[in-house]
DRENMITOR-207305 format. One line per 5 residues: number of its first residue (from 0); for each residue x, y, z of N, C-alpha, C. Coordinates in nm, 4 decimals. Layout:
N
NUM> X:Y:Z:X:Y:Z:X:Y:Z ~ ...
***
This chain:
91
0> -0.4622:-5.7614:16.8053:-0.3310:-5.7506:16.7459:-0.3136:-5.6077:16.6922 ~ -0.2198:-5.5266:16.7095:-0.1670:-5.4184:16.7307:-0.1346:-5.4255:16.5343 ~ -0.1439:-5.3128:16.4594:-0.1552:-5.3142:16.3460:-0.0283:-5.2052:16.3388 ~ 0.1222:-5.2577:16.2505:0.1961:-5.1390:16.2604:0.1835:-5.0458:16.1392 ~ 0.2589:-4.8946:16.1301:0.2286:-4.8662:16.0306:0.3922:-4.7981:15.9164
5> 0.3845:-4.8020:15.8117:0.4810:-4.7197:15.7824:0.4772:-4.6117:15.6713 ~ 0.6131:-4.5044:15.7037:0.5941:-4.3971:15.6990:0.6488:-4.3608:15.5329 ~ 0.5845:-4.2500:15.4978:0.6090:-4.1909:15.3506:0.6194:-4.0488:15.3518 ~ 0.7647:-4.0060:15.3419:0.7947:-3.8928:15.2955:0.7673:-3.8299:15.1803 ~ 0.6349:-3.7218:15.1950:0.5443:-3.5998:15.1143:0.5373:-3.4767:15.1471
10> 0.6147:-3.4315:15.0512:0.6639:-3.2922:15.0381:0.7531:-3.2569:15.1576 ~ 0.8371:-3.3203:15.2291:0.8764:-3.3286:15.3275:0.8406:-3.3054:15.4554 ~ 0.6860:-3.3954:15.4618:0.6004:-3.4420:15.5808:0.6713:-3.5898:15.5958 ~ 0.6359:-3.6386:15.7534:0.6370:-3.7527:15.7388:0.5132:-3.8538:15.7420 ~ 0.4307:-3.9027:15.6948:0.3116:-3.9310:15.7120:0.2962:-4.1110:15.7370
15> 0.2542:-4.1165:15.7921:0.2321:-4.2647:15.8613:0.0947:-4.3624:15.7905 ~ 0.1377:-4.4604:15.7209:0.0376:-4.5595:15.6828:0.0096:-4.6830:15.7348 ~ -0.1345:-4.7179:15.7634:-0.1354:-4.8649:15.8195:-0.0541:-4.9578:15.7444 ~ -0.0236:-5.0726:15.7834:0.0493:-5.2117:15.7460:-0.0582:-5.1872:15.6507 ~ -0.2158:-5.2277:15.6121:-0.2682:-5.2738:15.5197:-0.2537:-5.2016:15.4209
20> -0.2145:-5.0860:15.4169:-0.2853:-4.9774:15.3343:-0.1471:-5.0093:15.1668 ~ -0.2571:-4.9302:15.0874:-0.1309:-5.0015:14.9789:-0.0274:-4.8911:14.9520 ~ 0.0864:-4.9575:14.9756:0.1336:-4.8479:14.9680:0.2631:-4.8014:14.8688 ~ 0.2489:-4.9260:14.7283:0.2925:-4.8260:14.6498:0.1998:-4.7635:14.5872 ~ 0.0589:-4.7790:14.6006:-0.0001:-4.6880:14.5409:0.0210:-4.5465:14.5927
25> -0.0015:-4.5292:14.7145:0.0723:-4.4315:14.8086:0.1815:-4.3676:14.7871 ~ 0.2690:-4.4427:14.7396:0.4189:-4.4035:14.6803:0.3958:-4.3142:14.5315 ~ 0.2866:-4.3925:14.4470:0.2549:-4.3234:14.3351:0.2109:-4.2126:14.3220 ~ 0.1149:-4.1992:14.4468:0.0479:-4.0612:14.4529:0.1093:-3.9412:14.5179 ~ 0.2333:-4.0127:14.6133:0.3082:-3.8815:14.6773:0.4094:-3.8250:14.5573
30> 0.4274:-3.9547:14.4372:0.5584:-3.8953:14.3446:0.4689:-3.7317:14.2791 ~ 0.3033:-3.8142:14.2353:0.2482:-3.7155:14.1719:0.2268:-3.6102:14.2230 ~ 0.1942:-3.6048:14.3610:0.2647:-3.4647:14.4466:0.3065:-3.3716:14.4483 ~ 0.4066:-3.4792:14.4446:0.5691:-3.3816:14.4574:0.6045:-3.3088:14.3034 ~ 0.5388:-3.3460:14.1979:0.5486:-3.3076:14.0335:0.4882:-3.1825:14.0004
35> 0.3356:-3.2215:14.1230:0.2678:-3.1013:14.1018:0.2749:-3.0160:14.1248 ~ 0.3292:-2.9990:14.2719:0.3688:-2.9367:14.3564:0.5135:-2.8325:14.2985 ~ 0.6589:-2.8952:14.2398:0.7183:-2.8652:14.1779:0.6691:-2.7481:14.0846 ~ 0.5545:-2.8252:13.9873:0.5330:-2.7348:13.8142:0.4618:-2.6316:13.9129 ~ 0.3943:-2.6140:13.9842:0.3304:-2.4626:14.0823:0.4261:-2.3887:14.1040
40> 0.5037:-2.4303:14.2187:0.5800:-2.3568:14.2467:0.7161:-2.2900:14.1545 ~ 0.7441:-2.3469:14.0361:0.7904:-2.3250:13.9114:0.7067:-2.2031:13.8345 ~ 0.6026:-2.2432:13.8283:0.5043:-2.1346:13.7716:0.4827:-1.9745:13.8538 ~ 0.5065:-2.0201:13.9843:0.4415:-1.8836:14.0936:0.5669:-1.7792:14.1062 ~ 0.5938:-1.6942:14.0368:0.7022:-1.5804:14.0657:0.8126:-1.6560:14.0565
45> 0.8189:-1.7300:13.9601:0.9911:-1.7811:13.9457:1.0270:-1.8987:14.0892 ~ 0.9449:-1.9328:14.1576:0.9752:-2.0731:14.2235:0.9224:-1.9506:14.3557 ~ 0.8762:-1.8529:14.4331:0.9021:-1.7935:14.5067:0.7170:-1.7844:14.5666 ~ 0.6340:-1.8760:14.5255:0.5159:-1.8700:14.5783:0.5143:-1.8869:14.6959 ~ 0.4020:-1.8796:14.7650:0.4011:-1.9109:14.9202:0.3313:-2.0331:14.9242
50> 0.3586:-2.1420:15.0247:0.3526:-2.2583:15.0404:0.1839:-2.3040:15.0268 ~ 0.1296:-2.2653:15.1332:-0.0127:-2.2745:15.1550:-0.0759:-2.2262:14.9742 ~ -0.0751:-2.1313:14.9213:-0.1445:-2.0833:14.8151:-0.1075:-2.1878:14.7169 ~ 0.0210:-2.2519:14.7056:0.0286:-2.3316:14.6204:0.0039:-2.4863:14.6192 ~ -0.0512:-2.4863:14.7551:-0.0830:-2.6359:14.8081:-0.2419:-2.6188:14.7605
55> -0.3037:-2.4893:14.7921:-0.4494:-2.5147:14.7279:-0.4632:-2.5259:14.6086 ~ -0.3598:-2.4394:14.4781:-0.3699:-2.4370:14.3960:-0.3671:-2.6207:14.3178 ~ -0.2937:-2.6588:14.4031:-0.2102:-2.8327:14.3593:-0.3402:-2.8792:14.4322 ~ -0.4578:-2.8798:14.5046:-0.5611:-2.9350:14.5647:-0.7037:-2.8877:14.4617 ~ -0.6623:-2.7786:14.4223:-0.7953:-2.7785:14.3154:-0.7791:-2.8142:14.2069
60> -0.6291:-2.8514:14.1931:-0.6421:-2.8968:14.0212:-0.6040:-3.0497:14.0042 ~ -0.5917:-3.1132:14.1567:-0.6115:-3.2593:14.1754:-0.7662:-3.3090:14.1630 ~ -0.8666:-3.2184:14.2557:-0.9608:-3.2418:14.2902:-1.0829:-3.2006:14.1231 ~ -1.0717:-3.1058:14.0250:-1.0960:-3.1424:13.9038:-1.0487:-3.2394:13.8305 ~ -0.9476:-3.2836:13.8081:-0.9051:-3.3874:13.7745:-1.0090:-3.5272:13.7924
65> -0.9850:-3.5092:13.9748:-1.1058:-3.5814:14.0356:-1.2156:-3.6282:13.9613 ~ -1.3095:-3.5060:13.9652:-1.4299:-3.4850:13.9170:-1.4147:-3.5106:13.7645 ~ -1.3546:-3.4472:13.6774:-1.3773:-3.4989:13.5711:-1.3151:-3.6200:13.5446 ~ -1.2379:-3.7451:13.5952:-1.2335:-3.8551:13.5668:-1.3611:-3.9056:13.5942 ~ -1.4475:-3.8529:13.7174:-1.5458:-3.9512:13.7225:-1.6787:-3.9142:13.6290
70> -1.6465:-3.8150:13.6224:-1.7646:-3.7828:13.4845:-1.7664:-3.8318:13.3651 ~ -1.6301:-3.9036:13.3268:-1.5979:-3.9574:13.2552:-1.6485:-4.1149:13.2444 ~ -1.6212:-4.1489:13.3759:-1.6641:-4.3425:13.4595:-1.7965:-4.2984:13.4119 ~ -1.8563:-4.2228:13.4768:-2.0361:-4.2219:13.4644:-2.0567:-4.2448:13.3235 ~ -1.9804:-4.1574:13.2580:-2.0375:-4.1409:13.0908:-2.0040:-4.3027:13.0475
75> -1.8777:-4.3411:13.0588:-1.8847:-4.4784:13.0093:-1.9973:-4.5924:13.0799 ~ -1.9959:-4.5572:13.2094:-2.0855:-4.6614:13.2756:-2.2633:-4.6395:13.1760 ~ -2.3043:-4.5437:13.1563:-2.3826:-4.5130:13.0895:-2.4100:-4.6103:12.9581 ~ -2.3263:-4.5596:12.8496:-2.3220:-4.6220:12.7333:-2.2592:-4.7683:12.7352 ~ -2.2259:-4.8046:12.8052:-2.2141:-4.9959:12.8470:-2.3590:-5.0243:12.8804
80> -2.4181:-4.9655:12.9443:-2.5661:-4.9599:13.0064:-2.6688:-4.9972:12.8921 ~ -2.6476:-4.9016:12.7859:-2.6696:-4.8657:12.6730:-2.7216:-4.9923:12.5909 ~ -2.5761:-5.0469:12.5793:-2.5066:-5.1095:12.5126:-2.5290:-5.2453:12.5056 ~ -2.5548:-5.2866:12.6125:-2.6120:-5.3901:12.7333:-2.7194:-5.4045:12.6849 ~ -2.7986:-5.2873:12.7234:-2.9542:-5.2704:12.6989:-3.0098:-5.3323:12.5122
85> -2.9431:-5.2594:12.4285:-2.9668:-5.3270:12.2921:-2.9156:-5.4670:12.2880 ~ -2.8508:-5.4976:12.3709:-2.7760:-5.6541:12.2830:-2.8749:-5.7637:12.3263 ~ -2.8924:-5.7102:12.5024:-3.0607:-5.7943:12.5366:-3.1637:-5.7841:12.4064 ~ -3.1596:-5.6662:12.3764:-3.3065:-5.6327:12.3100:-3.3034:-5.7324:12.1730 ~ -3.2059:-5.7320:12.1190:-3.1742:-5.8077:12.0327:-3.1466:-5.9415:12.0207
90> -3.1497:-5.9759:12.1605:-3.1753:-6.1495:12.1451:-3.2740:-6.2193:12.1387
***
């Protein structure tokens, strides 16, 4: 069975998603995008940056984001660990 897919306009791409895929999360992440994308190009010479430079700029400061949310998961996963660990100890 043939799986269809549909499409989500980002940054004015058209980009194609499987039927399964979720896709207002998809929707959520192209709004955040398009925000980021915006405050860059707002920031770069008065709206006049060049496209590519400001797509990396909006890709490295997604991709820290990234990283430090999950440094964050670890740190909590840690101290639940922790946490865990004394409440055993204590029974």
């Amino acid at each position: 069975m043939e799986k269809s897919s549909q499409v989500l306009n980002v940054l004015g791409l058209q980009i194609s998603f499987r039927s399964g895929a979720n896709l207002e999360r998809a929707r959520q992440a192209a709004q955040l995008l398009e925000e980021r994308f915006a405050e860059q190009k707002q920031r770069a010479s008065g709206g006049q940056g060049k496209d590519k430079v400001l797509m990396t700029f909006l890709a490295l400061g997604l991709a820290d984001d990234l990283l430090q949310t999950k440094n964050e998961l670890e740190a909590m996963r840690n101290a639940l660990a922790s946490t865990l660990e004394k409440i055993k100890k204590s029974l």
